[in-house]
C-alpha positions as CSV (number, residue, x, y, z in Angstrom):
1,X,94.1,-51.5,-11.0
2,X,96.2,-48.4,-9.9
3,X,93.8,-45.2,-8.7
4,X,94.4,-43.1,-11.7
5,X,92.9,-43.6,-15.0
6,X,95.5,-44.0,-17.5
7,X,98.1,-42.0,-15.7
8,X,100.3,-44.9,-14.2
9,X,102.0,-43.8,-11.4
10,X,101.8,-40.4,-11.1
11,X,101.9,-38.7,-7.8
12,X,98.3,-38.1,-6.7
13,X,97.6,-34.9,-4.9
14,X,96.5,-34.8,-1.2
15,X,93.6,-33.0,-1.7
16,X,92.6,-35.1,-4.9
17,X,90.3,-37.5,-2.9
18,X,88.9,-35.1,-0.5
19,X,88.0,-32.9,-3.5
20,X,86.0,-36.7,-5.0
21,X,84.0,-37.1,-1.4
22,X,83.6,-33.2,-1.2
23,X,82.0,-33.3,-4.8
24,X,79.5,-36.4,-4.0
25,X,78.3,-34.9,-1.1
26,X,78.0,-31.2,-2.3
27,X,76.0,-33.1,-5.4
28,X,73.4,-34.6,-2.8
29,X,71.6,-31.4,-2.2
30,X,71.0,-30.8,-5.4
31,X,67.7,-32.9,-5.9
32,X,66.4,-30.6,-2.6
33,X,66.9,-27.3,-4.8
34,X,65.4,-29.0,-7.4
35,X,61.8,-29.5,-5.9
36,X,62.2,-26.2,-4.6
37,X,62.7,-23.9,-7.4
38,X,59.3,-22.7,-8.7
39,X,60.2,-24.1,-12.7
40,X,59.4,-27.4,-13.9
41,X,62.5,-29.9,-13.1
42,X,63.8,-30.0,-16.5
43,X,64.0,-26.5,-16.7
44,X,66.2,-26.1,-13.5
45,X,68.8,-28.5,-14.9
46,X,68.6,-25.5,-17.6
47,X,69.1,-22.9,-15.6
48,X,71.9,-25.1,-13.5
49,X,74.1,-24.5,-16.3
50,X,73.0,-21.4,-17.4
51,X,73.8,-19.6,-14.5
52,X,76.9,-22.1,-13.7
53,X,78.5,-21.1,-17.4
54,X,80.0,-17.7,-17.5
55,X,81.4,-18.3,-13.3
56,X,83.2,-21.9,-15.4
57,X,84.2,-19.6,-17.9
58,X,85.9,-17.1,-15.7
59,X,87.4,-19.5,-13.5
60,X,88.9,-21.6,-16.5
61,X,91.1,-18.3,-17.9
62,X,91.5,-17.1,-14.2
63,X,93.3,-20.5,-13.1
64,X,93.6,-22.4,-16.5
65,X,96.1,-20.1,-18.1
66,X,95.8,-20.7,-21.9
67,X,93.0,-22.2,-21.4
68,X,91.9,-20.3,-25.1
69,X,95.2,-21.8,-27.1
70,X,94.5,-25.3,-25.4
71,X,90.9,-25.5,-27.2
72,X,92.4,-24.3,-30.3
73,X,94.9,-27.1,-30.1
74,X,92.4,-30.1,-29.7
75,X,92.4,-32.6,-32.0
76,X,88.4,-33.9,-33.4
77,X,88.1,-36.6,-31.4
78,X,88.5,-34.4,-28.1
79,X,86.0,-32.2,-29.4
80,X,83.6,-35.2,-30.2
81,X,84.3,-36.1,-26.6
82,X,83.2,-32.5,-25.5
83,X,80.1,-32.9,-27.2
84,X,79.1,-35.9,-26.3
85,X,79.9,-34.8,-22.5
86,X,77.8,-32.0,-23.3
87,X,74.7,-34.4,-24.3
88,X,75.5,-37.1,-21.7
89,X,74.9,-34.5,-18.8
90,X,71.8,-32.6,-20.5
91,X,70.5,-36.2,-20.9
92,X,71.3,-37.2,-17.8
93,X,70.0,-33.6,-15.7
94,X,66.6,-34.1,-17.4
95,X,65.6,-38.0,-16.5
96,X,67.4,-37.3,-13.1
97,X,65.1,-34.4,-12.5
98,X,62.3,-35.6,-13.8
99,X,62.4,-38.7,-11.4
100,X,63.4,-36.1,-8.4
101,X,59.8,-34.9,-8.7
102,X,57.8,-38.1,-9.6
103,X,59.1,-40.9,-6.8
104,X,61.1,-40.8,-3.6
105,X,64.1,-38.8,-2.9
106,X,65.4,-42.1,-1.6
107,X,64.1,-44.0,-5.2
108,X,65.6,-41.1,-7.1
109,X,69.1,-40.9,-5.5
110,X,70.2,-44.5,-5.6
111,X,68.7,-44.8,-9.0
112,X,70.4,-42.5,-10.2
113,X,73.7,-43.6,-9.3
114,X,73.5,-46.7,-10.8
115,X,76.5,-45.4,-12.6
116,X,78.5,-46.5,-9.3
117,X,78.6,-50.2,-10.9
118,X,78.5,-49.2,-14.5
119,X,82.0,-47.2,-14.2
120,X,83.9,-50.1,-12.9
121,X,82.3,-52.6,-15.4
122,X,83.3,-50.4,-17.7
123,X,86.6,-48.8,-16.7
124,X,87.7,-52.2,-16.6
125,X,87.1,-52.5,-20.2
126,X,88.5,-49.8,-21.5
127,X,91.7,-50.4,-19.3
128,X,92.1,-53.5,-19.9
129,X,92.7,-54.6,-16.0
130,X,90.8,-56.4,-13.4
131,X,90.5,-54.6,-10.3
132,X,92.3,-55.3,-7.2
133,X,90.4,-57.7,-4.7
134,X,90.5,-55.1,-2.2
135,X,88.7,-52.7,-4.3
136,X,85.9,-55.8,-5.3
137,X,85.7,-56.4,-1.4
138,X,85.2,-52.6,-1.2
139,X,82.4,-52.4,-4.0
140,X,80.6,-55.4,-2.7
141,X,80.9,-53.7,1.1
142,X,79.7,-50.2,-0.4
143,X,76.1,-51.7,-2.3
144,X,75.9,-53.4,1.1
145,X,76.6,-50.4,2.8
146,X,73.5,-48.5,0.5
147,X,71.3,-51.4,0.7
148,X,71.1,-50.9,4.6
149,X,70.8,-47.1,4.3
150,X,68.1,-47.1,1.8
151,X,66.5,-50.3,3.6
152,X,63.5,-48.4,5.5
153,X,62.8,-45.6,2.9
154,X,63.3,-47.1,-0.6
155,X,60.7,-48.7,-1.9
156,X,59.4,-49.5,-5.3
157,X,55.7,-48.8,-5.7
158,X,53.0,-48.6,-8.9
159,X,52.9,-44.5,-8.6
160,X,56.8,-44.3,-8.2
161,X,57.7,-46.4,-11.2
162,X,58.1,-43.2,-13.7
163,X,60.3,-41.5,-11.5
164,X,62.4,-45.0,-11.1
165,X,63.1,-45.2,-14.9
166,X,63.8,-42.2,-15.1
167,X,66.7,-41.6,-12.5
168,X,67.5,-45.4,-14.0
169,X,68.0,-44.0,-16.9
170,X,69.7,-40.8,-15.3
171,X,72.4,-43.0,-13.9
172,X,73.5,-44.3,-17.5
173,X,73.6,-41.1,-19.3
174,X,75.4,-40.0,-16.1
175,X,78.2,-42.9,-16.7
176,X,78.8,-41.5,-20.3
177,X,79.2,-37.8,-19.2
178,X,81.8,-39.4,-17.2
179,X,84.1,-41.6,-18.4
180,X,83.7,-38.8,-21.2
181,X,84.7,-36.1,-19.6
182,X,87.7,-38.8,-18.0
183,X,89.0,-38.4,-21.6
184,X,88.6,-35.2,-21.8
185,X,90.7,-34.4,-18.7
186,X,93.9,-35.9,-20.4
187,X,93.7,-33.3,-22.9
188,X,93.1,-30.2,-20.9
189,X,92.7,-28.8,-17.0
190,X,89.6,-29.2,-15.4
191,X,87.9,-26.1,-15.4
192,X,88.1,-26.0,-19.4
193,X,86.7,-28.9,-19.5
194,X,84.0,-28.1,-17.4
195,X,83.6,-25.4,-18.8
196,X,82.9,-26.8,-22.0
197,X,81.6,-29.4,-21.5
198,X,78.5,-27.1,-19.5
199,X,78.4,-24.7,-23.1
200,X,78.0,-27.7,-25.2
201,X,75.1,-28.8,-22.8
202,X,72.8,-25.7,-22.6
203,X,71.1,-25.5,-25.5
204,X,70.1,-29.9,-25.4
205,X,69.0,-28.8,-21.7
206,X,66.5,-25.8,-23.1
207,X,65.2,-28.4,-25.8
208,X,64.4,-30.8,-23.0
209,X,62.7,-28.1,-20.8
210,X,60.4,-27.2,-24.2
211,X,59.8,-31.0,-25.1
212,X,58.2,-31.8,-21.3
213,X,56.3,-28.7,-21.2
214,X,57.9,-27.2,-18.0
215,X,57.5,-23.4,-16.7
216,X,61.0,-21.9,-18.0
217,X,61.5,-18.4,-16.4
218,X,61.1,-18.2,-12.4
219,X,60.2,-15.8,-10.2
220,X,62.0,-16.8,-8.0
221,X,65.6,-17.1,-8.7
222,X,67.2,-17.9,-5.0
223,X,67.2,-22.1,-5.5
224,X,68.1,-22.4,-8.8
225,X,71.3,-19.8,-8.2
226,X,72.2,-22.1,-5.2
227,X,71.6,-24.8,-7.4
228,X,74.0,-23.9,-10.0
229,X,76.7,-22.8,-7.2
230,X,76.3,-25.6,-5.4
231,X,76.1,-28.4,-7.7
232,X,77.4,-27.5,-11.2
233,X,80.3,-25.3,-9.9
234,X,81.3,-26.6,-6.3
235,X,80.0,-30.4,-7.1
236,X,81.1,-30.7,-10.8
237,X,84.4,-28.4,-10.4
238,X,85.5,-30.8,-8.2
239,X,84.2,-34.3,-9.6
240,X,86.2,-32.9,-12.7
241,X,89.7,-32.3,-10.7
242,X,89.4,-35.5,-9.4
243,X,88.5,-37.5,-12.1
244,X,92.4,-37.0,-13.5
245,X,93.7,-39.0,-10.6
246,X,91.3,-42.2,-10.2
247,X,90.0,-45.2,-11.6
248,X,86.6,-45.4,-12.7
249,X,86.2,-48.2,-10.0
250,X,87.2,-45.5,-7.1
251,X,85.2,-43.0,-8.9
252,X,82.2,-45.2,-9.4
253,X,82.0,-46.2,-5.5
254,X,82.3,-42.8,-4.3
255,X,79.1,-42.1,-6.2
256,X,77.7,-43.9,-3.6
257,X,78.7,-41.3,-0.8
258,X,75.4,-39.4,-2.7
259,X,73.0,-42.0,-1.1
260,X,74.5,-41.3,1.6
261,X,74.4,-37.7,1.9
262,X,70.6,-37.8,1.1
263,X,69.5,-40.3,3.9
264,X,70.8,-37.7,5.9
265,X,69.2,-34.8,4.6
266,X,65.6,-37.1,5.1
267,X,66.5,-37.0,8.7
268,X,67.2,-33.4,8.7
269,X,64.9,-31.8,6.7
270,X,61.9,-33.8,6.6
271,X,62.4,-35.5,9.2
272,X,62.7,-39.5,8.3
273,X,64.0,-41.3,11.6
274,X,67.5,-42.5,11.1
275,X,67.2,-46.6,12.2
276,X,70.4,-48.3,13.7
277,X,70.2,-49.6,10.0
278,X,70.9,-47.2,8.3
279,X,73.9,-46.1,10.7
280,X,75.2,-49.4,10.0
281,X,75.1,-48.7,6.3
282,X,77.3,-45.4,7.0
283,X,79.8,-47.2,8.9
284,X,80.2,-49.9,5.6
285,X,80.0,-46.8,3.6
286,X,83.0,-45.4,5.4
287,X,85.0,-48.5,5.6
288,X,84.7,-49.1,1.8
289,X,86.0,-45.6,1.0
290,X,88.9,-46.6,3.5
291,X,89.7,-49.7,1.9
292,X,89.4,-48.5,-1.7
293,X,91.9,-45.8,-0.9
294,X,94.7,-48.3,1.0
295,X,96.2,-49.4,-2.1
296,X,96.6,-45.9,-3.4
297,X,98.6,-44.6,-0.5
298,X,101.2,-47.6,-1.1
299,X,101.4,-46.7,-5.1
300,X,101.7,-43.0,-4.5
């Protein structure tokens, strides 16, 4: 399987996969915001895009030049693709957030990125190719690599299993928004489709927020702005680039950087010990994303 997704050999751009691992772990902080903004969870995925949206919208006819004559141009299934993106993420943002605030950080994060084995399963599928050994070996190393790093906090418990589902169910809606927007990025540059992609999600977010009762409108605003700089414009703007130039396999296993990420941020900010297991687990991590990345070099 080459590292793009239906782009054969086209050159892929240095900064492609640091802008993939710079995404994951800019995407970690965002369940931290979460539980600190002073609205119910659902409704900070609301105000995540609502804030996000007009920045998207500047940036896409700042650096997507045309960006207006390029949505005018796409064809119905593209904007079917757009919508469903649209749903996918507000889908996903509310059972992700919803389980960010009812079971462990630790519980919520790998949960959540169950998508990490979904996207290759499925990639494969819709590509019609089986993966390289080398990128198996490096899936297999990577779960091996989160088992360890989760291995002394994660735990399923009675009180925690809400929270579970939910970021569960998080991680599927999560692996449509993706391969979604993957379609979408053949069609048009990234920040358009971010862009839209965040429009068409609003309103399904604000339904969500009403339907589980949550406080809407904050008082304070400071996490929910970081939030939606953070995550939807930093994170997302560059999960989008990089989603043009690699598999769903390579996407799907840097998902797992997320895990990661949030171990760390237990040890830093609430101060959960870092074992010699779970450094183990960031050394697999690392090798995995080495490995999966070998292959590429050669082919580009």
């Amino acid at each position: 399987m080459t590292a793009t997704a239906g782009v054969g050999q086209r050159h892929i751009p240095a900064l492609a996969f640091p802008a993939l691992v710079g995404a994951n772990v800019t995407l970690a902080f965002g369940p931290t915001l979460v539980r600190l903004a002073d609205v119910g969870p659902v409704a900070a995925g609301f105000w995540r895009q609502m804030i996000a949206l007009p920045v998207l919208i500047l940036l896409a006819l700042w650096r997507d030049r045309g960006s207006g004559s390029a949505l005018r141009g796409l064809g119905p299934t593209t904007w079917l693709l757009l919508a469903g993106a649209g749903i996918f993420f507000a889908a996903d943002l509310a059972a992700w957030h919803h389980g960010i605030v009812r079971t462990k950080l630790a519980n919520a994060t790998l949960f959540a990125n169950c998508s990490a084995l979904i996207m290759p399963i499925i990639g494969a599928l819709m590509l019609r190719q089986l993966p390289r050994p080398l990128h198996l070996a490096a899936l297999a190393l990577a779960f091996v690599g989160t088992g360890l790093m989760m291995g002394s906090s994660y735990e399923l418990a009675p009180e925690n299993l809400s929270g579970d589902l939910s970021s569960l169910l998080a991680g599927l809606f999560y692996a449509g928004y993706l391969l979604s927007i993957l379609r979408v990025r053949r069609a048009m540059a990234s920040w358009t489709a971010l862009a839209a992609a965040t429009a068409a999600s609003v309103l399904p977010m604000l339904l969500f927020a009403w339907m589980a009762g949550d406080a809407i409108m904050p008082h304070n605003w400071t996490p929910l702005i970081l939030l939606a700089l953070s995550s939807q414009i930093v994170g997302q703007g560059l999960m989008t680039y990089a989603l043009a130039y690699f598999s769903p396999l390579v996407v799907g296993l840097a998902l797992l950087i997320q895990p990661m990420v949030a171990a760390l941020i237990g040890w830093l900010r609430f101060g959960e010990a870092m074992t010699l297991t779970d450094a183990l687990g960031a050394v697999a991590i690392a090798v995995a994303l080495v490995l999966v990345r070998l292959p590429e070099r050669k082919g580009a």
